[in-house]
N, C-alpha and C positions, 0 to 999 in steps of 0.2 A: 416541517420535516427537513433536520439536515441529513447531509452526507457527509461522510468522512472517509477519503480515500486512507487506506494505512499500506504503506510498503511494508513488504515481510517476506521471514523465508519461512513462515507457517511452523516456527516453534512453541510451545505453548506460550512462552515468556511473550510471546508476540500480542498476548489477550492481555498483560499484566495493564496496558496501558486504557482500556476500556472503562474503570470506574471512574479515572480522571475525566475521562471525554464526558460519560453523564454528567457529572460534576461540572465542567466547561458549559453545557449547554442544557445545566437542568431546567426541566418543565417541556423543555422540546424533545420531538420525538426523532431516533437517530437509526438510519441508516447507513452500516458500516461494510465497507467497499477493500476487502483483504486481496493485494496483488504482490504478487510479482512480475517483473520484467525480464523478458529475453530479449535476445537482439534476434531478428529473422534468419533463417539458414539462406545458405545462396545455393544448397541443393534445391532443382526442380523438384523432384520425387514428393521432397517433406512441405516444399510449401502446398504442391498438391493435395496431399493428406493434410494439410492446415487445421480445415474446419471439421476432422474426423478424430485430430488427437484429444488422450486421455489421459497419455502417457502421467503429464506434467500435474493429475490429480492422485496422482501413486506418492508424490515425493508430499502429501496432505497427510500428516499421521492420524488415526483414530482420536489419538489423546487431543489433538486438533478441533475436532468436530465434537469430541463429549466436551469439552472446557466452552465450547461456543455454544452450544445446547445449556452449560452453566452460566451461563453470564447474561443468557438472555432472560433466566432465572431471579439471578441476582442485579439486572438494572432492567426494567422495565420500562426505561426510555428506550433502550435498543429494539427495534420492529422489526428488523430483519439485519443478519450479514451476509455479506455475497464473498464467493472466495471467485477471482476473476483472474485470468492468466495476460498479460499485454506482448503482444509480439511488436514489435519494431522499435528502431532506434530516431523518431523524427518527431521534432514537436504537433507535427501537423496530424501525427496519425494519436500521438495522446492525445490532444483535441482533441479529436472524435471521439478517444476511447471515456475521455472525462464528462464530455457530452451526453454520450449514450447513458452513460451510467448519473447521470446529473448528479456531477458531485461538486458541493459547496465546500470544502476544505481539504487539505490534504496534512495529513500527518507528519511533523517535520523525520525526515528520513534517519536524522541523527538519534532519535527519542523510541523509534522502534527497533524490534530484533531483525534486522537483514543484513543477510551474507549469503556470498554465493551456494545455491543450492543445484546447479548444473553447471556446465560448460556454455552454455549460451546465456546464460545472467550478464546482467547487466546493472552499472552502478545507476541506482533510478536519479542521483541528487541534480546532476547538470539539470536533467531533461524537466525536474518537477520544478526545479528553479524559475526555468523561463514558462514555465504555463499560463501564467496569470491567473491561476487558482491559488487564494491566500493559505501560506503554510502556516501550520499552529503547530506549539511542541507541546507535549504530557501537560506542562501546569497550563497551557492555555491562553498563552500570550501569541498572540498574530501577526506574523511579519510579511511587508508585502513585496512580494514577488519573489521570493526566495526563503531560505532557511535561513533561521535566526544566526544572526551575525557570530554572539559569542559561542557557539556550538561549532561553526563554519569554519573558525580558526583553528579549532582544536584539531580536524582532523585534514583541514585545506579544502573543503567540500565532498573528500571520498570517501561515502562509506564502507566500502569495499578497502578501505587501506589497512584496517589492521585484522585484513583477513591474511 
């Protein structure tokens, strides 16, 4: 079983890239790990309500969840996908969070649909850079410790730039 973490901002076009990953890792079975990332509020109140928001599964459209009900349809290597939310900005708490969710690869940040979809978003590429979970882009080539170089230059590492 792998994983495959994918950044995104849960547009459909965000799934376009799911038949390549079966295709990457056919015969294995894949579990697919849909996040985005905020940065933590420095309000007390909202960190308090932390573990009780839901808010951030309103900004998941419908067309979201029936296209991920399709495509587990149409690859039958996918076993499950998780839509997961990452609050903070420190390599150390994505650790855990990449931990927790045992994930073997991460999505190169440039090859999926992400862009700001709040005011607490946050550009995932620094943070997925330094993880030491190998990045893959759509065709399936692996680079380690960061995002593929020729993608890298194109936009200086930010995905958030030509928002």
């Amino acid at each position: 079983m792998q994983t495959v973490l994918i950044p995104t901002d849960f547009s459909v076009s965000a799934l376009d890239c799911i038949p390549s990953l079966c295709a990457r890792f056919e015969g294995k079975d894949l579990t697919v790990v849909f996040t985005h990332m905020f940065k933590l509020s420095d309000s007390e109140t909202e960190l308090l309500l932390l573990s009780r928001r839901s808010s951030e599964f309103e900004l998941v459209s419908d067309d979201f969840y029936r296209r991920c009900r399709e495509i587990k349809l149409i690859c039958p290597s996918v076993k499950s996908i998780k839509i997961e939310f990452f609050y903070g900005s420190t390599l150390s708490m994505l650790r855990n969070f990449i931990e927790r969710n045992d994930v073997n690869y991460i999505l190169n940040p440039l090859s999926c649909s992400v862009k700001k979809i709040h005011k607490y978003s946050i550009d995932p590429s620094v943070l997925l850079q330094k993880s030491g979970v190998p990045v893959i882009d759509v065709a399936g080539r692996a680079t380690k410790g960061g995002v593929a170089q020729e993608r890298k230059s194109v936009v200086n590492g930010n995905v958030f730039a030509e928002v």
